[in-house]
N, C-alpha and C positions, 0 to 999 in steps of 0.2 A: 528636450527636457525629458528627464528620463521618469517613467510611470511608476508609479506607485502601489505597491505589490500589497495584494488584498489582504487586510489580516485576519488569522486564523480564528476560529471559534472556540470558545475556550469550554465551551456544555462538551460532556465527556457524552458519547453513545451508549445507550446504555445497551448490557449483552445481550446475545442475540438467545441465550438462554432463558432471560428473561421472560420473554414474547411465549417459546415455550412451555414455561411451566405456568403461565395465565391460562389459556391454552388448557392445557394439560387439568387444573381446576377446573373451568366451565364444564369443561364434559365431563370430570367426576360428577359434578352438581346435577347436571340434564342426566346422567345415569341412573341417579338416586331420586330425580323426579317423573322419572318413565324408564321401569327396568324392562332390560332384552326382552324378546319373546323368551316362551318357555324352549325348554331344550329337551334333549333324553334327560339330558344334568335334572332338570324338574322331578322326574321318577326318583332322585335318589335318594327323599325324604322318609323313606319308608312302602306300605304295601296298598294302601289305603288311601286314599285322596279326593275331594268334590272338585268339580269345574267351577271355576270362579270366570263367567264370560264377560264380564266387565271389564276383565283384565287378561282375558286369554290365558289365564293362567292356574298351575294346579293346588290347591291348600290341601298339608298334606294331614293325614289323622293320625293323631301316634295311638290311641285308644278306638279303638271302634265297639261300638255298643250293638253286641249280639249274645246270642244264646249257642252255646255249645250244639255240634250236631249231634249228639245222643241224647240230649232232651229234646228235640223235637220227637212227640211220639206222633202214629195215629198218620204219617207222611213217608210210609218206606216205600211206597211206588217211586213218587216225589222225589225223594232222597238219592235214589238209585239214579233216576234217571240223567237227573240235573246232574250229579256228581261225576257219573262217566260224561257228560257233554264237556264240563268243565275241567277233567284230566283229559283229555281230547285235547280240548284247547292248550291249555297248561304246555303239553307237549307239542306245540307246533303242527295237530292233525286238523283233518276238518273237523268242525265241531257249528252248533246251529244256532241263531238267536232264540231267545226263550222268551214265551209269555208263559207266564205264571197268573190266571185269572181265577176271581172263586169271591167268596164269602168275605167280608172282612175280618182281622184278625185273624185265620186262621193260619197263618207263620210263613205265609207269600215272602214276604221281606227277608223273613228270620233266617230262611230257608239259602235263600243267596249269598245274605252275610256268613252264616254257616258253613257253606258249601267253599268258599273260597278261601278260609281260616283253614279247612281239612284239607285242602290240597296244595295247599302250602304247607301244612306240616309234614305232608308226605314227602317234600322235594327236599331229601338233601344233597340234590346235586341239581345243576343250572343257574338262574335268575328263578326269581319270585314273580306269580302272576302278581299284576296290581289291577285293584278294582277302586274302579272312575263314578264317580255318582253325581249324572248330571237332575239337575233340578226339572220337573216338570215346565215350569215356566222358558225354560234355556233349551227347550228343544232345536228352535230354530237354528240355534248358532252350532249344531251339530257340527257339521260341516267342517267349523275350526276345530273344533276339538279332536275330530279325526284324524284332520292332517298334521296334529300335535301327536299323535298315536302312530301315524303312519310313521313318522323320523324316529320315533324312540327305540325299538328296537326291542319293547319289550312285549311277553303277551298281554292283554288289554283285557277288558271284562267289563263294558260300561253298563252301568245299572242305573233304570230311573223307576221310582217309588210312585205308584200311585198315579199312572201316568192312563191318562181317557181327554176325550177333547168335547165343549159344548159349543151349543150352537153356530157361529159362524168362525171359528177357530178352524185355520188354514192350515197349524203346526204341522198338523199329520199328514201333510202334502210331502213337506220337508222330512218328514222321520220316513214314509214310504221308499221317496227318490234314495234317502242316503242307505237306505239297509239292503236293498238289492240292486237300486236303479242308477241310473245316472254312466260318465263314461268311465271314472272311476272305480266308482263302487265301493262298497266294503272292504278295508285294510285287513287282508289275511290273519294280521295281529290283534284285531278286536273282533267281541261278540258283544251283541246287545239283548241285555235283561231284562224286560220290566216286567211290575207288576200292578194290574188291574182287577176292579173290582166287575170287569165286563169283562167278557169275551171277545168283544171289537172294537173295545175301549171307545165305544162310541154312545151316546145320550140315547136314549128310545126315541125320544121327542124328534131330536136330528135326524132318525132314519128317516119318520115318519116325515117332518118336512119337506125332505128329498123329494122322497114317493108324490107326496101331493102337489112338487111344484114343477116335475121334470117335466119336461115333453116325454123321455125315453125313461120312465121311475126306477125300471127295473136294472137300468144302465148306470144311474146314476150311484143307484143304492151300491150294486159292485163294486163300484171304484171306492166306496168308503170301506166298505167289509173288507177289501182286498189287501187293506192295511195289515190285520190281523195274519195274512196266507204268507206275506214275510218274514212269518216266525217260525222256523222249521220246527220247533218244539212246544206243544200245547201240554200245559202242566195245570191241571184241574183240582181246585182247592173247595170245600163241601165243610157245611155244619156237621160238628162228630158226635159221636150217640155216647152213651153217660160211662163207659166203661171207658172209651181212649180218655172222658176227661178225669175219668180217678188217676189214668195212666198216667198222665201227664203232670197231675199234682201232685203225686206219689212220687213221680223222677224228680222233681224238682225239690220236693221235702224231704228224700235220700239227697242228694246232690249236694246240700245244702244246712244236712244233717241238726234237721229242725226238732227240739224234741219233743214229739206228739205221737201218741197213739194211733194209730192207722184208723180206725172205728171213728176216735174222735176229728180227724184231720180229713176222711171223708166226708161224714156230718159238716162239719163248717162249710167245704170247701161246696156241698150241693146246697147250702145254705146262701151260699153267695151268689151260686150262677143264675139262684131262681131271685133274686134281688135284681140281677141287673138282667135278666130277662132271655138269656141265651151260655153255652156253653161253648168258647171257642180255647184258644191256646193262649191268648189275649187277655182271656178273663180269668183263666187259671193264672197268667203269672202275676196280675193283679192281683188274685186271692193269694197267693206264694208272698207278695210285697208287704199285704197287710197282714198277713199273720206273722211273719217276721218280725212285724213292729209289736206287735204285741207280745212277743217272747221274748223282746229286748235280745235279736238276735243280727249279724250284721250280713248280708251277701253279697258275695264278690262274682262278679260272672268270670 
């Protein structure tokens, strides 16, 4: 008896193209719900950028809020010095990590954001340095941020504001290791900035615990000051005596071409700093802001 020949299936296959471009979706979808690491492509946003370490990645600033470097007065040690450190760098030479320590307000900050706008407008030939601004709190994650700096290919300038450590705060273990230590070390393409309102960005109180709890106090205290000895450039920022502060309010009400009488526009402006009880760069641009409002006048920096 002869068998019975199996019958066909009649569901059509579906193409093999299909499979795919399903496929091909998912991973658009998982792309756009965790994008790549950053790249050098990350720097091409412009000049200016924070570390965003949640996400290892760089937000870029189309506007950065500074002060021209020719109204900084009262800072041409300062000026000088950081700016050739930073055409140094800029150009590929050695160039040194910077603390900037001093007073508050006294244009520590101003002074970097400044310094990196002028040397860039110098370069009309190469790449543009780009300056990095990691957050005090993101110290730790240093480390990635580096090795994001080391692949990019561009000069680097990472800067953190206001940067001291309290009590049992370990950061500056990590900010020590990465600035000179470690087997790595410092990417030939960055330098690090910051600025403190101490000298070893360290609490009084902290030294003092050290001391009273080491066995070895004098050993102990070392290794925290030694923090500080990582920065080849110490840039020292001081309360200024009442002639840089007319300088300073005077550049800014030229600058800005406020219209007031010099007589009357110094009057106010020593009127103010004895209000809020000191005379820094700080409190002259705060007098500059508010008298502006009151001349129903607009300033653009």
């Amino acid at each position: 008896m002869a068998k019975k020949k199996p019958k066909r299936s009649t569901r059509k296959k579906a193409p093999a193209s299909s499979d795919s471009a399903v496929l091909a979706r998912v991973a658009e979808a998982l792309e756009r719900l965790a994008p790549p690491p950053q790249s050098a492509a990350g720097f091409a946003g412009g000049d200016a950028f924070v570390w965003q370490a949640e996400r290892d990645g760089l937000h870029a600033v189309p506007r950065v809020n500074r002060v021209p470097l020719q109204l900084l007065k009262g800072l041409e040690h300062q000026v000088e010095m950081l700016l050739n450190n930073t055409r140094n760098h800029a150009d590929g030479l050695p160039a040194n990590n910077a603390l900037l320590w001093g007073a508050r307000g006294t244009g520590k900050s101003s002074l970097v954001k400044a310094v990196h706008a002028a040397v860039n407008a110098e370069r009309k030939k190469g790449p543009r340095l780009a300056l990095i601004e990691i957050h005090r709190e993101d110290i730790p994650t240093l480390p990635r941020l580096l090795n994001l700096v080391r692949g990019s290919g561009r000069q680097c300038v990472l800067f953190c504001d206001d940067l001291s450590f309290e009590g049992e705060d370990i950061g500056y273990k990590a900010l020590k290791a990465v600035l000179e230590g470690g087997l790595e070390g410092r990417p030939p393409n960055a330098v690090f900035y910051a600025t403190s309102n101490r000298r070893h960005m360290l609490a009084r109180d902290m030294i003092e615990n050290e001391r009273a709890t080491a066995i070895h106090g004098g050993e102990a205290i070392e290794e925290k000051v030694s923090l500080s000895d990582r920065f080849g450039l110490w840039l020292g920022f001081h309360h200024i005596d009442q002639d840089t502060f007319y300088a300073i309010v005077d550049g800014y009400a030229s600058a800005f071409k406020l219209p007031i009488a010099e007589d009357e526009l110094r009057a106010k402006a020593i009127e103010w700093s004895m209000t809020r009880g000191s005379r820094s760069g700080r409190v002259a641009w705060q007098f500059i802001q508010h008298l502006a409002g009151e001349l129903r006048m607009k300033i653009v920096l």
